[in-house]
C-alpha positions in Angstrom: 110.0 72.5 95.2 109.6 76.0 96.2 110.1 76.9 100.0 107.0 78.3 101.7 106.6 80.6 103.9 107.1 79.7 108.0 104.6 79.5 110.5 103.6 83.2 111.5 104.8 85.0 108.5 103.0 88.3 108.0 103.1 88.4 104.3 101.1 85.9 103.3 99.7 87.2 99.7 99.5 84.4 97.1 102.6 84.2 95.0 103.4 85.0 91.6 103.5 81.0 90.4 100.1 80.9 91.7 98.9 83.7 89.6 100.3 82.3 86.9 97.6 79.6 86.1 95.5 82.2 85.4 94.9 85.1 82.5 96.3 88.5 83.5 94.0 90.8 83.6 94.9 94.2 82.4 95.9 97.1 84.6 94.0 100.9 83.9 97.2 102.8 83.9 98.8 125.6 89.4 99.7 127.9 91.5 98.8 127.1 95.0 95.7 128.8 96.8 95.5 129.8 100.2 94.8 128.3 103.2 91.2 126.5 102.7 88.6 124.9 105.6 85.8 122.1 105.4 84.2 122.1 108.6 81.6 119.7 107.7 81.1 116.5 105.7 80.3 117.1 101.9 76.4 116.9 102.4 76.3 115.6 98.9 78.0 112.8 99.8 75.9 110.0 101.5 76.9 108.4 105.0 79.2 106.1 105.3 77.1 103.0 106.0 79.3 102.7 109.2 78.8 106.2 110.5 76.7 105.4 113.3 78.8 104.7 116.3 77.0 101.2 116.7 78.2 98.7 119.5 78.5 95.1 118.3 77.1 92.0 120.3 80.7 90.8 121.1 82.9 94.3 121.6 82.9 97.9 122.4 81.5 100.8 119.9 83.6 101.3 116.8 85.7 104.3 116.9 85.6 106.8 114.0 87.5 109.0 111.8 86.0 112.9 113.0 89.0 114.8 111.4 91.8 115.1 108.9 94.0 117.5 107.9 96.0 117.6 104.9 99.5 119.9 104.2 101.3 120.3 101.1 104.8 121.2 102.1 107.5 122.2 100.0 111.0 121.1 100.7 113.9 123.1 99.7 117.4 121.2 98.8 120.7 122.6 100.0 122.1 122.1 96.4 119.9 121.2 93.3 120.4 117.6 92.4 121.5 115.6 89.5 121.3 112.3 88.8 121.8 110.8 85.0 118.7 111.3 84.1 119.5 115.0 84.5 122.7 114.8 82.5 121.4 113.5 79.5 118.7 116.5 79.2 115.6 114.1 80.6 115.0 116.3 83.6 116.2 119.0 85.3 117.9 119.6 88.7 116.4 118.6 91.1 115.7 121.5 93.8 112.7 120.6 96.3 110.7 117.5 97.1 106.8 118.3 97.4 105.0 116.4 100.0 101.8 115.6 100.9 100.8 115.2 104.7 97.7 113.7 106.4 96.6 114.1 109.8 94.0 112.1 111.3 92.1 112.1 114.1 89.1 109.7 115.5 86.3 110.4 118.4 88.0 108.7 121.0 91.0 111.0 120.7 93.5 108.6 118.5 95.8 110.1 115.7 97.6 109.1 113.2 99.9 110.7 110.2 100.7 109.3 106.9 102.9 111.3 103.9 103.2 110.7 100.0 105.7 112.9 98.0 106.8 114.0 94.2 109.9 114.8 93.2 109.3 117.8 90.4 106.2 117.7 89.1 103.3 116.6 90.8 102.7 117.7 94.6 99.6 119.7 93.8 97.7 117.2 91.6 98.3 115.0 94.8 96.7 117.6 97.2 93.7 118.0 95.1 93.1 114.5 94.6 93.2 114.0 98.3 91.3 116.8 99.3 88.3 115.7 97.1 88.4 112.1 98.6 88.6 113.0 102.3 85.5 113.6 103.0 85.1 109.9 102.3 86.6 108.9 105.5 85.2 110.8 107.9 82.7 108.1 109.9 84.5 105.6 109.2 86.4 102.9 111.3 89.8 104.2 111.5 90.6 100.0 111.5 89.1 99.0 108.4 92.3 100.1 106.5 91.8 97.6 103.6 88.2 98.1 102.8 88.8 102.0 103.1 91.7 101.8 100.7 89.7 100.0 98.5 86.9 102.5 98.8 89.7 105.7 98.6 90.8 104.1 95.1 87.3 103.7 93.7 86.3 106.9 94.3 89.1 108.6 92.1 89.1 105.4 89.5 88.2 107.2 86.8 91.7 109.2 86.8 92.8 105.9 87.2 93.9 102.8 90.0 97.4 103.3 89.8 100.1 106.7 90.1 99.1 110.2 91.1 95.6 108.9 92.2 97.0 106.3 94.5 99.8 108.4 95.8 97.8 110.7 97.2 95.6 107.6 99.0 99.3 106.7 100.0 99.0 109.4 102.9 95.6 108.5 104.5 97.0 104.9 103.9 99.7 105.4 105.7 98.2 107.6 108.4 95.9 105.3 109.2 98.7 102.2 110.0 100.4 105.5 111.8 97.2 105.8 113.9 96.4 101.7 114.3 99.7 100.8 115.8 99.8 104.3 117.9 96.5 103.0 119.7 98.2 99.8 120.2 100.9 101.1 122.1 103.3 99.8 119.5 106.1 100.7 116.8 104.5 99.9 113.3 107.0 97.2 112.7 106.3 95.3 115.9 102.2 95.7 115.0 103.1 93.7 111.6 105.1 91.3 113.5 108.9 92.5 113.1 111.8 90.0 112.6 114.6 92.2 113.6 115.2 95.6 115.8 117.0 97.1 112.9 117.9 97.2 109.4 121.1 97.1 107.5 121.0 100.9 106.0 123.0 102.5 103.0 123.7 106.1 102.1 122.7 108.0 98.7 122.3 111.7 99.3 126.3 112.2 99.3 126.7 110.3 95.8 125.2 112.1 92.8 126.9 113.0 89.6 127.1 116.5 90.3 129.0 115.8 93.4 132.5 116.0 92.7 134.6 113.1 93.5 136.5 114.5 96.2 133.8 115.7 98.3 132.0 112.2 96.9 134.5 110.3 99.2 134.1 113.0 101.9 130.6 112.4 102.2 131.1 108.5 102.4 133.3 108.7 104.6 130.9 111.2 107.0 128.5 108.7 106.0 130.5 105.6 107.5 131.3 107.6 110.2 127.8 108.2 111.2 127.5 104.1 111.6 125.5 104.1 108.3 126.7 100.8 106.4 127.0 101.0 102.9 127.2 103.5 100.0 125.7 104.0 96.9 126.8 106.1 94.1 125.6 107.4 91.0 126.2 106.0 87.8 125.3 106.9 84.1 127.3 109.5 83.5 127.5 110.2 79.5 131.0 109.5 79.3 131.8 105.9 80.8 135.2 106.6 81.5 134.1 109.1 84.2 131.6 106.4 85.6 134.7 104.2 86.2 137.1 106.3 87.8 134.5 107.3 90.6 133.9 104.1 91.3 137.4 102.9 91.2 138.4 106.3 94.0 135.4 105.0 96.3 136.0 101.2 96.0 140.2 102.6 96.7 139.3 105.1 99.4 136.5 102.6 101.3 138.9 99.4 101.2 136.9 96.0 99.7 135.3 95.5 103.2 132.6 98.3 102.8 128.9 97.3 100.7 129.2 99.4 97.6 126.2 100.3 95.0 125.9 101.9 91.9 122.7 103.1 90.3 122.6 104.1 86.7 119.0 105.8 86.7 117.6 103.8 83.5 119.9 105.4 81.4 121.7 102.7 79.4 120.2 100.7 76.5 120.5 96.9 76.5 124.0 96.8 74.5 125.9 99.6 76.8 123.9 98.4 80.3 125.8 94.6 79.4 129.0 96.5 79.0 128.8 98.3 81.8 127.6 95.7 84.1 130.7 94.0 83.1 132.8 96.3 83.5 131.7 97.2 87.0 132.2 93.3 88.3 135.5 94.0 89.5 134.0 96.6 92.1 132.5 93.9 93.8 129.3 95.8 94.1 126.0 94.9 96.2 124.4 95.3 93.5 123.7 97.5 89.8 120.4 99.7 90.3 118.0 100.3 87.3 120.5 99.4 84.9 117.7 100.0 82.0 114.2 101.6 81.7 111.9 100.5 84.4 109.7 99.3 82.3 111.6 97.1 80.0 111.3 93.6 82.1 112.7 90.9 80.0 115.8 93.4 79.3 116.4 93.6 82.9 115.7 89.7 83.0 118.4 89.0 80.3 120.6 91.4 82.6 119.9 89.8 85.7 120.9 85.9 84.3 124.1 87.2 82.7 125.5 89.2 85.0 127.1 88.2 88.4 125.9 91.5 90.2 122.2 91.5 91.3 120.5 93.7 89.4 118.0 96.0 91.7 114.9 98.0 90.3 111.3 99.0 91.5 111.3 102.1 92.8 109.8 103.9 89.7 106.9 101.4 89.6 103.9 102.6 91.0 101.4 99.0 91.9 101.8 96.2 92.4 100.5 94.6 89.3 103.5 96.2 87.7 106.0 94.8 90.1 104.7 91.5 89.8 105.6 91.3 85.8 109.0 92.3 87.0 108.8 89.2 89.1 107.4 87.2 86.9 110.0 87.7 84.4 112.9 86.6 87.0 113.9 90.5 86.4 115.3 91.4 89.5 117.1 90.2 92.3 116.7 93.1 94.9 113.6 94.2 94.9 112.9 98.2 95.5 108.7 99.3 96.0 108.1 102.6 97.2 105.2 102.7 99.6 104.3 106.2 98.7 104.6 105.5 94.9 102.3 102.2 95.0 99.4 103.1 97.4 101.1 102.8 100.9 101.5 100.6 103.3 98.4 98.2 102.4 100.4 97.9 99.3 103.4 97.2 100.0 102.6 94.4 102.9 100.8 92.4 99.5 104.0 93.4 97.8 106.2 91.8 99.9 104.2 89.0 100.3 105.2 88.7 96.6 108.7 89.0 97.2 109.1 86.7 100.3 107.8 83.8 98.0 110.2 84.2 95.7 113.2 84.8 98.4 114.2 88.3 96.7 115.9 90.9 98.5 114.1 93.7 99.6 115.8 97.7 99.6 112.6 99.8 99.7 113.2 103.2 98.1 113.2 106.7 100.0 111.0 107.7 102.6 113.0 105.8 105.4 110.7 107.1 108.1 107.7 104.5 106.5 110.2 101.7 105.1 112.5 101.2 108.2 109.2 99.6 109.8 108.1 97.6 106.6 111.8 96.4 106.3 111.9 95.0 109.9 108.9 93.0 109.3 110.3 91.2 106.4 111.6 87.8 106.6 114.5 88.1 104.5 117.5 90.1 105.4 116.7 93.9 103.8 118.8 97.1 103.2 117.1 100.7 104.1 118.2 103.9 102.4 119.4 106.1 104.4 118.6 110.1 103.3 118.6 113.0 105.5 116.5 115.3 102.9 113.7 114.6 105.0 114.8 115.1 108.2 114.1 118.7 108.5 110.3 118.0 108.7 110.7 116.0 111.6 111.6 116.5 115.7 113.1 112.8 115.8 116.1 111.5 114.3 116.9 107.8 113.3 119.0 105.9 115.4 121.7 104.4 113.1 125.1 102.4 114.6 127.3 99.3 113.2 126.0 99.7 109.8 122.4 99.3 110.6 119.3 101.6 111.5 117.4 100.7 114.4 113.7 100.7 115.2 112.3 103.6 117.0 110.5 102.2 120.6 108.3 105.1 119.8 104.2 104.0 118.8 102.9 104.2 115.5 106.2 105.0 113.1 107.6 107.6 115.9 107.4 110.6 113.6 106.0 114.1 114.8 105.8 116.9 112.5 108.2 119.7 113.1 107.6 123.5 113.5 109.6 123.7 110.2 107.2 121.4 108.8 104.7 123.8 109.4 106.7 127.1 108.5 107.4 125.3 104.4 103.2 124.3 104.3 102.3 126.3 100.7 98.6 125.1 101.5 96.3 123.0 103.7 92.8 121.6 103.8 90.7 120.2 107.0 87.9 118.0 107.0 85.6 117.2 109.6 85.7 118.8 113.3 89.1 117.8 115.3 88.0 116.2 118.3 
């Protein structure tokens, strides 16, 4: 009989085996300008039919959302990046990370701020989409996260309920939980109801293919160093030879004792992802990452039951209806959302709700600032990924000893946006009149 979920849990979505009874219903899958200013509400729009600052029988007056801001900031990379994907002619180098920022501010003087990011294309289809819905949230109770996501994603459904369109709802999403556990007094993951203070955490940013191996096992070693507590390497490589004698100088240089991964990037087919998944066995790894196309579920299934490393994917999915037919199919034993990619935090909690009923592993991808909170809340023991691209944009660091990343006591997810922030901003957008 399947285990349920303890007494308190904070994802409490219904499971997958509980869906299953029923019919699945299908899933709808320039250059910049300068600095622009909306001062006022849209007076095409119509009121939000909460805009009047009403006070209920039982409680005080609502608070409500007066102002937001929005930035589109443009990250530069020390060295462009390449992952397999790149080495097979799919993409190219990776050299900047586009992000999208949302500031919010209510009446009553409470802020919050939320991101959402691309990597190559896409950072200014996600501007624009935002900046057309937020006038929809000024007036509105900056609590009512769930009916206002709901409300964000109808707005743009015509473009569709799932990628770009809910990626760029990802930041107000976010930026309202930012701005709900700030007025709290609390750190996001103590709002949701956290299980730990901190998070085993694992380094990727020093392992990419174009990385050479001997400044690969320099960087793991700064990594280790730096009390992060595993190490993940890039895999995929066109010639599987080379694949094998990285791993085999990390798993020699590191010793048995430290948590290695290896993540291929959905470049193998079925027949070479088998092959290489056995070959990789005797690296003892945590697990293999996106062996196959993150799409192809019941490949990734026959993977998963053949194979004595866990098999991880996720992190190219973008909702949750498309994680659950990875989970449905028994594809995956670590499981790896992206709040940013799937619609934010509001997301991800249903997510993980998912996840916790079927006892997967949970390693959230990128963004560490938003997962480090969402992985403390979860029941079951998660990893974090540890990158420092981001870092830059922020005046706090992450606390990270004994393998693990810790919680910051600060309110809301204890992130301010740095001058530098400011100085990369390519464009921004206000709404409203900042209290």
């Amino acid at each position: 009989m399947q285990e349920l979920p303890s007494a308190g849990a904070h994802f409490t979505t219904a499971g997958p085996r509980a869906a299953a009874a029923r019919p699945l219903q299908p899933q709808p899958r320039r250059p910049l300008s300068p600095t622009t200013q909306d001062t006022t509400v849209n007076s095409t729009r119509p009121t939000p039919h909460s805009a009047s600052r009403t006070r209920g029988t039982n409680g005080p007056a609502a608070d409500r959302i007066r102002w937001i801001r929005l930035s589109s900031v443009g990250l530069p990379l020390r060295t462009p990046v390449s992952d397999a994907k790149v080495l097979t002619g799919r993409q190219r180098p990776m050299t900047e990370v586009a992000l999208l920022f949302a500031e919010i501010a209510t009446e009553d003087g409470h802020e919050g701020v939320g991101f959402s990011y691309s990597k190559r294309a896409g950072g200014p289809g996600q501007f624009a989409h935002a900046r057309e819905l937020a006038p929809d949230l000024i007036g509105e109770d900056p609590s009512d996260i769930g009916r206002l996501w709901t409300k964000l994603v109808w707005s743009g459904a015509s473009v569709g309920r799932s990628g770009l369109a809910t990626q760029a709802v990802a930041a107000f999403d976010t930026a309202l939980w930012d701005l709900k556990a700030r007025r709290a007094g609390l750190p996001l993951a103590k709002l949701l109801g956290a299980h730990r203070e901190s998070v085993r955490c694992y380094n990727t940013s020093g392992g990419f293919l174009h990385t050479p191996v001997g400044e690969l096992l320099e960087n793991a070693s700064a990594s280790l160093e730096e009390g992060v507590g595993g190490i993940k390497i890039k895999v995929g490589h066109p010639d599987r030879k080379e694949d094998l004698r990285r791993l085999t100088a990390v798993r020699e240089h590191l010793g048995d004792d430290v948590p290695v991964m290896a993540d291929a990037n959905q470049q193998w087919d079925r027949p070479t992802a088998l092959r290489m998944g056995r070959a990789l066995e005797e690296f003892g790894l945590v697990w293999l990452e996106e062996p196959l196309d993150a799409y192809d579920a019941s490949g990734h299934a026959a993977l998963a039951a053949t194979l004595d490393t866990p098999v991880a994917t996720g992190e190219m999915l973008v909702s949750v209806a498309e994680h659950r037919e990875l989970i449905r199919a028994s594809a995956v034993d670590v499981l790896q959302p992206d709040a940013p990619r799937i619609g934010g935090i509001t997301q991800f909690l249903k997510l993980a709700g998912l996840a916790e009923l079927e006892h997967l592993q949970l390693a959230p991808h990128f963004a560490m600032e938003i997962h480090l909170h969402l992985a403390a809340a979860y029941p079951h023991e998660p990893w974090v990924e540890h990158f420092d691209w981001l870092q830059p944009l922020f005046e706090e660091r992450p606390s990270i000893s004994g393998g693990r990343m810790h919680v910051p006591d600060r309110p809301g997810l204890g992130i301010t946006l740095s001058e530098q922030a400011r100085a990369w901003t390519r464009e921004e957008h206000e709404t409203g009149n900042r209290p």
